[in-house]
N, C-alpha and C positions, 0 to 999 in steps of 0.2 A: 678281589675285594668283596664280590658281592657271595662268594661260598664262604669268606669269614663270617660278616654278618650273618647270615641263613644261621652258619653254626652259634656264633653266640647266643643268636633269638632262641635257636633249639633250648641250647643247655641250661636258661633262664626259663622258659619254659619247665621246664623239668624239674628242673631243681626246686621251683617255686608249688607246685604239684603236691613232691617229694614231703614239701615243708607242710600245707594246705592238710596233705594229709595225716600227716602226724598228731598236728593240733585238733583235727577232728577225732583221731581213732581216744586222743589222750581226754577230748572234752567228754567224752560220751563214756570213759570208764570213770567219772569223778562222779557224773550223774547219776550212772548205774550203783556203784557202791552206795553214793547216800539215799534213792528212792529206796534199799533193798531195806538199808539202816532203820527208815520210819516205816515200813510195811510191819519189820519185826517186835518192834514195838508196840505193836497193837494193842490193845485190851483182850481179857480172854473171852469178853461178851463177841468179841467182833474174830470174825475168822474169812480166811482167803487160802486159794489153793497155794503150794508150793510153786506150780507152774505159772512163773511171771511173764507167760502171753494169754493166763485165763484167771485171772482175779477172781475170788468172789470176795464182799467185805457181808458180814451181816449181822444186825443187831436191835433188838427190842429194847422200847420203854415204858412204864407204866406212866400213865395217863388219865384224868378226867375226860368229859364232855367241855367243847368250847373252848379246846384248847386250839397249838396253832404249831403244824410242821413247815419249815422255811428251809427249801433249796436250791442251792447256789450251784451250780454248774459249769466248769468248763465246756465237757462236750458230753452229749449223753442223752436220749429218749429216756423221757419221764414217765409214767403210768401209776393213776392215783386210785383206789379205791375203797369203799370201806367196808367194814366187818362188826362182826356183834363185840367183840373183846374191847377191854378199856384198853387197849396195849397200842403202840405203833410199833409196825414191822418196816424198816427198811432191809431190801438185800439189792447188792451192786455189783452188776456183771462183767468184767472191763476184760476186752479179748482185741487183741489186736497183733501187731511186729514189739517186737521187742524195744525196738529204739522209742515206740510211744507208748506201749503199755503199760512197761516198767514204770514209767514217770507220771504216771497218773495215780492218784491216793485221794484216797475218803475219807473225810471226818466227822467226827459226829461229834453231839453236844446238847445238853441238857437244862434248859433253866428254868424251873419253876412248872410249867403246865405248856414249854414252845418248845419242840425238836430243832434243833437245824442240822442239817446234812449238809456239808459240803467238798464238791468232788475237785480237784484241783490237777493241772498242768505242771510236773516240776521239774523244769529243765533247767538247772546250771548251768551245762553245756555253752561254750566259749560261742558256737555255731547253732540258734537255734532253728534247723532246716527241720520241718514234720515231716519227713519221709516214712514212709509206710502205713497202713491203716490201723484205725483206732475206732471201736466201735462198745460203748457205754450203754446200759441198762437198769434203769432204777424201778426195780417193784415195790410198789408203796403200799401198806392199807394201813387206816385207823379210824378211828371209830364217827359214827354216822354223822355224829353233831363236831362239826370237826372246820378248823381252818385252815384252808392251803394256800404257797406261796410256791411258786417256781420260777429261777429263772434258769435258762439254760442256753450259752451257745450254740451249740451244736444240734438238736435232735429235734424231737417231735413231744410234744404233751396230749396226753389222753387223760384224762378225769370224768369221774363217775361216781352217783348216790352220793349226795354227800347234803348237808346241813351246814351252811355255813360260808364267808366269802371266799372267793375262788381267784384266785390272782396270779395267771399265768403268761411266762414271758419267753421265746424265744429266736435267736438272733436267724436262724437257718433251717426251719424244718414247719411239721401242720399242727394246731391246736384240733383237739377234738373232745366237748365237755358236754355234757349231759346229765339230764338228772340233777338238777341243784338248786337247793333252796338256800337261795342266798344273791351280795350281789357278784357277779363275775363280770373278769375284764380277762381278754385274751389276744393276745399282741404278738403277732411276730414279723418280720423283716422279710423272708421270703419262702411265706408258704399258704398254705390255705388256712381259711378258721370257720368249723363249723361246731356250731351251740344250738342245742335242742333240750325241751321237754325244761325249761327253768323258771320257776317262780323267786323274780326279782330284777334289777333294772342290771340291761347288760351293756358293755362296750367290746367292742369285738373291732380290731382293725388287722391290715397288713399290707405292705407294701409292694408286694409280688404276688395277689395271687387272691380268689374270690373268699368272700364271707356269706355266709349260710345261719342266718339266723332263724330257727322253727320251734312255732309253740312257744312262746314266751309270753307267761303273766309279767306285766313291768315293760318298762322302757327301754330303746332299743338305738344304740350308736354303731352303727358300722359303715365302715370306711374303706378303700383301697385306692391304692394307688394306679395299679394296671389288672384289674379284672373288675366281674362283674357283682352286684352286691345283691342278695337275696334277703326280705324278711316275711318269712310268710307265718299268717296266724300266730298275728301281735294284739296283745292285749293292753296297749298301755301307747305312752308316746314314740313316735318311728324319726332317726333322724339318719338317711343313708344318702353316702355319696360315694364315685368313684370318677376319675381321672379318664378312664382308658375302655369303660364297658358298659352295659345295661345295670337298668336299678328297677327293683320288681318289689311291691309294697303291699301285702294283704292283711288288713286288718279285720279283724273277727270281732273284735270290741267296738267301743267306743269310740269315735275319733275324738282322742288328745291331742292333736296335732300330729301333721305331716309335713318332714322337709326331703324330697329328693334333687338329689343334682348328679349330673355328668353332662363332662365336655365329649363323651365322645361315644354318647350311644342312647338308645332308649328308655324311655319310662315306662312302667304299667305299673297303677293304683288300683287296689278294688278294695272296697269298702261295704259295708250294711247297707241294704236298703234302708232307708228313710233316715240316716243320720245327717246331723246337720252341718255347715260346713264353709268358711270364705275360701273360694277358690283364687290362688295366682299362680298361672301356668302359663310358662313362655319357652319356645324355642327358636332357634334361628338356623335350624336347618332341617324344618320336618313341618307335621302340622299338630295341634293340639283337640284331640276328639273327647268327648264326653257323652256318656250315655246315660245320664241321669239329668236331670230334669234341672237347668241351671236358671237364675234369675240373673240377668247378663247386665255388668256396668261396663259402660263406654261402647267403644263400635268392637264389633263382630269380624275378628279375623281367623284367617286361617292357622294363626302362627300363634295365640296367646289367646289365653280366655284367662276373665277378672269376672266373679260373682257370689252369688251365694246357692247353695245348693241347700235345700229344705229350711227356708228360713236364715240361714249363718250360724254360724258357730266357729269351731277351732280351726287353722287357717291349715288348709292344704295346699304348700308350696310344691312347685316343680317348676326344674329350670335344666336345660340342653340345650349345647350347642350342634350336637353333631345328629340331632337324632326326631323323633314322636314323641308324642306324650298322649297316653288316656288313661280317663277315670274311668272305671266301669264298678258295676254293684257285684260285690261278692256272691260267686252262688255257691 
């Protein structure tokens, strides 16, 4: 009785396999034909290799100053920068297995003085399993006075020189933007973000992984969730916090106000000598130092200091649980 069953489990087994895989070898040649269909239809501006594991798509626009390229990504490192031509150049490198290369397509599109590019996932397939690697390349430039938009699942953005706002999004990979006048926002879900050298007010967050804000004329949002938050030589208002790390605050300017927070690590502020200032700084797991000259309200502890420093002014907030806090004067 029990070698019956064994063999029936067997041959249901098997047979169920047999089935399993038919309908995958049959989803996967429906997908193939139709990606192969809209590759060949391309435009003759846009060209790609024959070899559907090494794409290229590529294609220029004429363009003004002030205009605005917007892209959309499935998966794929971005790379922005600009050039003396009135033109935008995209070209898109898609190399991977065949089961996910194939099915990856680029589109482009034109309205008025905005590009958009968009890179897409096309699986019809009955079975959508991504088996095998898939690895995306967008080289971008256009012209200096220029606006960008990216979002992208999968990769990394880099951006550079550029004139204009900067609006970078991605779900799995690092921001890296520099050089920009204009304001920029750079967001991604798990990776790092570092912004340098930008005249205009920035937002910089992410949720796995440190932010690096340096050299910025304008104001300053950065965030994390589990690392540490940097802004050094800020010229404008600083507002940083993180969940899970240190927050280090240097302003070269003015104080416009300061807010840092984390639950679970240290503060350091430095600031100009002689600027003016209300201090409120509390932790509950460290001590609060100051080495500039405070006029102290209330009592004097170890754990919080409340006053003003050269007269008052704009408030420098600090707040930790896990950690220290000081103010010290910029040298």
């Amino acid at each position: 009785m029990k070698s019956s069953s064994l063999l029936k489990l067997t041959l249901f087994f098997l047979f169920t396999t047999v089935f399993v895989t038919g309908l995958i070898a049959y989803s996967n040649s429906r997908g193939n034909s139709s990606s192969n269909g809209e590759s060949n239809s391309a435009s003759a501006d846009e060209s790609f290799s024959d070899d559907q594991r090494n794409r290229r798509y590529e294609k220029q626009f004429s363009v003004k100053d002030g205009g605005e390229i917007i892209v959309n990504a499935d998966a794929g490192t971005v790379k922005i920068d600009s050039w003396e031509k009135s033109e935008v150049s995209v070209v898109v490198e898609v190399d991977g297995s065949d089961s996910r290369a194939e099915k990856y397509t680029v589109e482009f599109k034109q309205e008025g003085n905005t590009v958009y590019v968009t890179g897409k996932v096309k699986d019809r397939s009955f079975f959508k399993w991504h088996i095998g690697n898939l690895e995306v390349l967008y080289t971008i430039y256009v012209p200096k006075k220029f606006n960008t938009t990216v979002k992208t699942s999968g990769g990394d953005v880099e951006s550079k020189n550029l004139i204009g706002k900067a609006d970078y999004y991605t779900s799995g990979g690092n921001i890296e933007v520099e050089k920009i006048e204009g304001e920029t926002v750079a967001s991604t879900s798990g990776g790092n973000v570092n912004v340098r050298d930008i005249v205009g007010n920035v937002e910089a967050e992410t949720s796995g992984g440190n932010v690096v804000c340096e050299n910025i004329k304008g104001d300053v949002n950065g965030s994390t969730s589990g690392g540490d938050v940097e802004a050094n030589f800020i010229d404008g208002r600083v507002k940083a916090g993180t969940s899970g790390g240190n927050v280090t605050i240097k302003v070269n300017g003015e104080n416009k106000g300061i807010n840092a927070e984390t639950s679970g690590g240290d503060i350091d502020i430095f600031v100009k000598e002689g600027v003016g200032a209300d201090i409120d700084a509390e932790t509950t797991g460290g001590s609060v130092d100051c080495d500039l000259p405070v006029t102290v309200r209330g009592k004097v502890r170890d754990s919080e200091l409340h006053g003003k420093l050269n007269g008052g002014g704009n408030v420098i907030r600090a707040s930790t649980s896990g950690g220290s806090i000081r103010i010290a004067t910029l040298k």
